[in-house]
N, C-alpha and C positions, 0 to 999 in steps of 0.2 A: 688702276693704272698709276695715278698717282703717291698712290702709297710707296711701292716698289719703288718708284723713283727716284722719293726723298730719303727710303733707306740705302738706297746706291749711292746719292749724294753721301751725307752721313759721312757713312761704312769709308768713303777717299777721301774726305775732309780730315777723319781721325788718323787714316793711317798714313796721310803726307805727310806730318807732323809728331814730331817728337819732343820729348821733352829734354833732352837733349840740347837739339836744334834752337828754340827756343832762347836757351840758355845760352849759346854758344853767341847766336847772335845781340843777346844784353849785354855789354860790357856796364857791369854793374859796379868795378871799383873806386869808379869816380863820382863827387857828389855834383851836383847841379848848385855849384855857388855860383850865388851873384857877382860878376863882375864887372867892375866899371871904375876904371883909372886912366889916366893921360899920360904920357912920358913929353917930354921936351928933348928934340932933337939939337936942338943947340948944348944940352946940359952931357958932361961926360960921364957913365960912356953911353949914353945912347947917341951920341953925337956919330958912334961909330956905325949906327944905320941910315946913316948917308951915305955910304956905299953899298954899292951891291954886292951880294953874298955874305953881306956878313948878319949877324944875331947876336942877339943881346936875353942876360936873363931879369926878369924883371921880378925879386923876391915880394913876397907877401901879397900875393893874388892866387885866385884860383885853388886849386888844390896843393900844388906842389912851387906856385907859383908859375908866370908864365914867358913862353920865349916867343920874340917878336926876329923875324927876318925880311931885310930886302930880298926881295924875290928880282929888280929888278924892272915889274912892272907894276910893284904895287906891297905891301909890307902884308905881312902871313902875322898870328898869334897863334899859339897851341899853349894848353895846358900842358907846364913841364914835369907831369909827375905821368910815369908808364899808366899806359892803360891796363895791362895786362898786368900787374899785379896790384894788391893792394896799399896805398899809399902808406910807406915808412921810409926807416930813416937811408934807405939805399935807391928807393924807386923813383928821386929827381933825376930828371938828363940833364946828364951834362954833354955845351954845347963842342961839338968838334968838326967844325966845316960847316957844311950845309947835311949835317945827320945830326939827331940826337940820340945818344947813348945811358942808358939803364943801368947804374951801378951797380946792381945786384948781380949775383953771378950768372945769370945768362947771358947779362950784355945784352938786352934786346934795343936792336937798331932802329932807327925810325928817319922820316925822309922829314926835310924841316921847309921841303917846298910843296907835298903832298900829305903827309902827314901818315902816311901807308909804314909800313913795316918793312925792313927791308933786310932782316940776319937771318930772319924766321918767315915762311911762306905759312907756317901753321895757325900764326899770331890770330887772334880775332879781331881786336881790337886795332882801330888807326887812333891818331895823336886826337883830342880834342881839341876844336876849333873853334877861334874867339874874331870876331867880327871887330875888324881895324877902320878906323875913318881918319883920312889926314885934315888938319883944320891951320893950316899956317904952320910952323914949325911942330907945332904940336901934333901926337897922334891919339888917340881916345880907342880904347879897347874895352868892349862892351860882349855882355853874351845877350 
């Protein structure tokens, strides 16, 4: 009885899964750098994330470097290079509101208070996100 059972197991465990699927779900473009920098909110221009809605890019971090936003209730970081393609010289966003934009010619969109995709519903990849702590004027952006 129990034989039959574990090849039922089995037989659904192999054919829920693809490889494929798999795949679709790794967004494998981006590396796992260490990050760990502070900005000063009094210094220009991050001085301009003292208000809400706006974002700031902060070069030489992360992959593509990274974009910090007031949310309003609290400040967001994401890796500013697309998820969805392989980091070069077109795949930083640049910021435009509260979206960031993909140079390359897809133009792929991205939400810079979700970090979700928002031109392409096919996207796999959302923005990578980096953990913000405020410390006094300062903020410390850590993975």
């Amino acid at each position: 009885m129990k034989k039959p059972l574990y090849s039922l197991v089995l037989i659904f465990l192999f054919s829920s899964c693809s490889k494929s699927d798999v795949n679709n779900r790794n967004c494998r473009f981006l590396l796992n750098v260490g990050v760990n920098t502070s900005i000063n909110l009094n210094v220009f221009p991050y001085s301009n994330l003292q208000f809400v809605s706006n974002s700031v890019y902060v070069p030489n971090v992360g992959n593509g470097g990274v974009i910090v936003t007031n949310s309003g209730t609290g400040y967001l970081a994401w890796d500013a290079s697309d998820p969805n393609h392989t980091p070069n010289t077109c795949s930083r966003l640049e910021i435009n509101g509260l979206e960031g934009t993909c140079g390359c010619t897809d133009a792929n969109v991205y939400s810079l208070i979700t970090g979700q995709p928002l031109s392409d519903p096919d996207l796999n990849c959302g923005l990578k996100a980096y953990r913000v702590e405020q410390s006094g004027n300062d903020l410390i952006i850590s993975n």
